[in-house]
C-alpha positions in Angstrom: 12.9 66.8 -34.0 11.0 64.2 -35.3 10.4 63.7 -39.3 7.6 66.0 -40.2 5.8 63.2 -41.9 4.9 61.3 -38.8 2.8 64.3 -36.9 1.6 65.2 -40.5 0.3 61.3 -40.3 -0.9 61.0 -36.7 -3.2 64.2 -37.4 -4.4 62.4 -41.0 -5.3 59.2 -39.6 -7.0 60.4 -36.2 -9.0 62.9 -38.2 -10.5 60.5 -40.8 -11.1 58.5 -37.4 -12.9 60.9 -36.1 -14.8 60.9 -39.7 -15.7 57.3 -39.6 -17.1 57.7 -36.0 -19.4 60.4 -36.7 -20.7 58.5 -39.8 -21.2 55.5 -37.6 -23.2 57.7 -35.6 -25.7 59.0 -38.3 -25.5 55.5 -40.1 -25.7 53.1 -37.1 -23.1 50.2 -36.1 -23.0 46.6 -34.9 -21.5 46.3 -31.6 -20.3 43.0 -29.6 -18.9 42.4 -26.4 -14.9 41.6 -25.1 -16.1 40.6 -22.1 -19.3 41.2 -19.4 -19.0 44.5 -19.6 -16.3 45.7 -22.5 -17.6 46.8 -26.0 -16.1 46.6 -29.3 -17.9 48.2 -32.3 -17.3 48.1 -36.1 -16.3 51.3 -35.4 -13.5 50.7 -33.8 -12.6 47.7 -36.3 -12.8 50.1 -39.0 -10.8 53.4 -37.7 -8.2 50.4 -36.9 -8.1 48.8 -40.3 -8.0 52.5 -41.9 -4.9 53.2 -39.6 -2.9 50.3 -40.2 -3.2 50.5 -43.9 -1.8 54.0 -44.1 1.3 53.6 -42.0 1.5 50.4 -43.9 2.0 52.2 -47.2 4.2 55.3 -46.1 6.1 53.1 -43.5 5.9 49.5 -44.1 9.4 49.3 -41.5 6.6 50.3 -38.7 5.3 48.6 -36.3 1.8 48.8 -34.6 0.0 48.2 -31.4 -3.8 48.9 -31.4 -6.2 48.1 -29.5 -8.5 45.7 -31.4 -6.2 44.0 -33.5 -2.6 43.7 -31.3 0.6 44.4 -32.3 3.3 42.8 -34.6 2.8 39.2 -35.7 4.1 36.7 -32.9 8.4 36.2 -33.6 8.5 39.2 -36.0 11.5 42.0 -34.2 10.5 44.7 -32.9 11.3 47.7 -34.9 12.8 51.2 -33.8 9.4 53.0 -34.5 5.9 51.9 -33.1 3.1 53.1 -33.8 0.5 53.3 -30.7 -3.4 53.9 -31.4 -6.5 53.7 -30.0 -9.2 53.8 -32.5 -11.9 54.4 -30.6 -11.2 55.9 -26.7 -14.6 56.0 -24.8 -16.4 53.0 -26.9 -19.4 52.8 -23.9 -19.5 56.5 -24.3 -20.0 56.1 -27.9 -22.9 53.3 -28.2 -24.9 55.1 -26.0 -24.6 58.5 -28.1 -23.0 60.5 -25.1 -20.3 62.8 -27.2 -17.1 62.0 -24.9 -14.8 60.1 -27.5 -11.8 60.3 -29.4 -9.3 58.5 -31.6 -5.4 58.6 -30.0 -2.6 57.8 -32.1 1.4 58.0 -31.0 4.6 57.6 -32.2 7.4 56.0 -30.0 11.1 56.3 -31.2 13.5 54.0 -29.5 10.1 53.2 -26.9 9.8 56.9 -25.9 7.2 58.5 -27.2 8.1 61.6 -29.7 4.3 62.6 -31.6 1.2 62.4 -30.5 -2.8 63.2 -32.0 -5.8 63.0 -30.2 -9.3 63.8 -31.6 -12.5 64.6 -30.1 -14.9 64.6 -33.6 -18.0 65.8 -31.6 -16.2 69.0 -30.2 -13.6 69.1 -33.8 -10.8 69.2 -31.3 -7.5 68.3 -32.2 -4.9 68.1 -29.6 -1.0 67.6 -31.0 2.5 67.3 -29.6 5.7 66.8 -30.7 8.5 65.8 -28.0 10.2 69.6 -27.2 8.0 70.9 -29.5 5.0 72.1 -26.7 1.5 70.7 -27.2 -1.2 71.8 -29.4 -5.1 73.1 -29.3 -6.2 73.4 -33.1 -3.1 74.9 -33.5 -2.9 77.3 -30.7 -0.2 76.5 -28.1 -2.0 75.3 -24.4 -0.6 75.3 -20.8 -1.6 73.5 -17.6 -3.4 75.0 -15.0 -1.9 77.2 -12.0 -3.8 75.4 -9.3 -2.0 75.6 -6.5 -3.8 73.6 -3.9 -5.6 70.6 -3.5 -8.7 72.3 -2.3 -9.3 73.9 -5.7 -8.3 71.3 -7.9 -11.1 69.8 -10.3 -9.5 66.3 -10.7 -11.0 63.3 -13.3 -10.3 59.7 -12.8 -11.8 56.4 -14.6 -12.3 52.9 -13.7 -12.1 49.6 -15.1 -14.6 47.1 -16.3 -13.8 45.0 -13.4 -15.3 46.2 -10.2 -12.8 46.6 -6.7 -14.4 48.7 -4.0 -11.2 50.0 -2.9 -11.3 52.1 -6.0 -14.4 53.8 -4.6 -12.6 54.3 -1.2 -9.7 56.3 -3.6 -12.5 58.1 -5.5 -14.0 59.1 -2.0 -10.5 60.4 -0.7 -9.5 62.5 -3.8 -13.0 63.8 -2.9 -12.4 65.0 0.6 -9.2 66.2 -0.8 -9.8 68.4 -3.7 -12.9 70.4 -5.0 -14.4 67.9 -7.5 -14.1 64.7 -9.2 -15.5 64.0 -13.4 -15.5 60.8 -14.5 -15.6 61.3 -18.6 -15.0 57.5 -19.7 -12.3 58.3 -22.0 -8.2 58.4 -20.2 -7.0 60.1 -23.6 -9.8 63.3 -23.2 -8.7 63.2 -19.3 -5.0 63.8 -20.4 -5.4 66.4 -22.9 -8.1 68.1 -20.7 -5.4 67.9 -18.0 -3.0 69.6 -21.0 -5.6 72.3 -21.7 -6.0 73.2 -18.0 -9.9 72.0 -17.7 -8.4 69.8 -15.2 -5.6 69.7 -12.5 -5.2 66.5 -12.0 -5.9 63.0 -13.1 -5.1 59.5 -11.9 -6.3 56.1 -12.7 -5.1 52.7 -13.0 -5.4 49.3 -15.0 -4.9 51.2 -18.4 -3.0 49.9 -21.2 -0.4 51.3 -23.6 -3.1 53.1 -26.6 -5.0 54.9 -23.7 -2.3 57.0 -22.4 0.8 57.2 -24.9 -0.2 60.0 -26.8 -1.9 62.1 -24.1 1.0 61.3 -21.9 3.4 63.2 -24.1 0.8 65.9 -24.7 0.3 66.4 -21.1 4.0 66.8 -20.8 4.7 69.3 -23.4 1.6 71.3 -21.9 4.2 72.3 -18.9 2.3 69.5 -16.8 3.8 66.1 -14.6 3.3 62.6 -15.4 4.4 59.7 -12.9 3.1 56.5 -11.8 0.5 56.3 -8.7 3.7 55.5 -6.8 5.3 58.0 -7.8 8.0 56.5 -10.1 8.9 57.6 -13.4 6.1 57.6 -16.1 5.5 54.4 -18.2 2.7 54.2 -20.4 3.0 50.0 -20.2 3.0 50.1 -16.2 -0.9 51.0 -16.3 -1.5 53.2 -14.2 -0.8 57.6 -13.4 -1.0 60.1 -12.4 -1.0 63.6 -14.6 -0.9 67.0 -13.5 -0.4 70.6 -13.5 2.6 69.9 -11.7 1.1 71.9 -8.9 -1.1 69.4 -6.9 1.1 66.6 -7.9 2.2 65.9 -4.7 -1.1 66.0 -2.7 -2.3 63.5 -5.2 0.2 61.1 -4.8 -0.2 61.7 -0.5 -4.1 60.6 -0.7 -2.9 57.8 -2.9 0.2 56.8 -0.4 -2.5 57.5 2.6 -5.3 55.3 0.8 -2.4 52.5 -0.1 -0.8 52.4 4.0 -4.8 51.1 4.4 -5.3 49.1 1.3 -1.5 47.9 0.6 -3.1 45.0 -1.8 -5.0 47.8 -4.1 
């Protein structure tokens, strides 16, 4: 079991995240772009900043990848223990005042991730796992879904900034394939949704390391499956998943096989 301390400081620093955003929200915020379509807000700057100086001062042998800011400086070894956070998860969501946003934060030991903390501020929900430990609802223990079939599934999915139609012929199979599909804007909410049994499924690609760590684990300590669209083992640098209930796993990864024997370059 990990050292106490570090879920104790993953739910501190994603909580006072979820602080800052909500004050950004009454107070207003400058936001700039990272590319056409990518936002970056002082939000997000500021969660960021807050995070790195409190694992600087209770682990200064850390190190950290975020979002905004990177990770170590360039030649500096990489330590045992990384810290992985996203301070703002559903930025778009946020600047245009529509409540689906969170702060992640994870832990990786040895580059497997053992704690994770995600917070939605506008809902107060904190979601928390602890490798072997199960995953966490404000405290109350949650489980998966027991969707069996495909047909009943409600699935989520996201896309990135860049457009491909082909994602839009995936979108459209999962569609024919299962009852309904969300699109939220935020892959950490989709995998602790998918942890809390609101969803059965979730897949998406072209995601990076903060999105998914700590919802990854969470999922998996909710009972539920995490893999790679091609079905290989789970690796939240590979960028892309899919995360279930375990139960429809399969029939996601057949309408992503079916949709890949047509598109093989997608």
């Amino acid at each position: 079991m990990p050292d106490p301390r570090f879920l104790a400081t993953a739910v501190e620093i994603v909580l006072r995240a979820g602080e800052i955003q909500l004050a950004g929200q009454q107070e207003g915020f400058r936001v700039t772009k990272k590319g056409v379509r990518d936002l970056v807000t002082e939000v997000d700057l500021e969660c960021e900043r807050m995070c790195r100086a409190v694992i600087a001062e209770r682990f200064p042998e850390h190190d950290i990848l975020a979002e905004e800011l990177g990770g170590a400086a360039a030649g500096q070894p990489a330590a045992r223990c990384r810290w992985v956070f996203d301070p703002l998860d559903g930025t778009t969501n946020y600047t245009h005042g529509l409540p689906i946003f969170c702060a992640s934060l994870a832990l990786q030991i040895g580059g497997q991730t053992e704690v994770g903390a995600v917070y939605d501020a506008s809902r107060r929900e904190l979601f928390t796992a602890e490798r072997g430990e199960g995953a966490y609802l404000n405290g109350r223990a949650m489980r998966v879904s027991e969707t069996s079939e495909a047909i009943d599934a409600l699935l989520v999915t996201g896309f990135p900034y860049f457009f491909k139609p082909e994602l839009v012929e995936l979108f459209a199979a999962f569609l024919q394939r299962g009852r309904a599909v969300r699109r939220l804007g935020s892959a950490a909410l989709d995998l602790c949704y998918v942890a809390a049994g609101r969803f059965d499924g979730f897949w998406e690609q072209h995601l990076k390391p903060w999105d998914v760590a700590a919802g990854a684990l969470i999922v998996e300590e909710a009972g539920g499956r995490m893999t790679g669209m091609d079905g290989s083992a789970f690796d939240p640098v590979a960028g892309h998943l899919v995360a279930s209930n375990g139960r429809v796993h399969e029939a996601m990864l057949d309408v992503i096989r079916e949709f890949r024997a047509r598109f093989p370059s997608a």
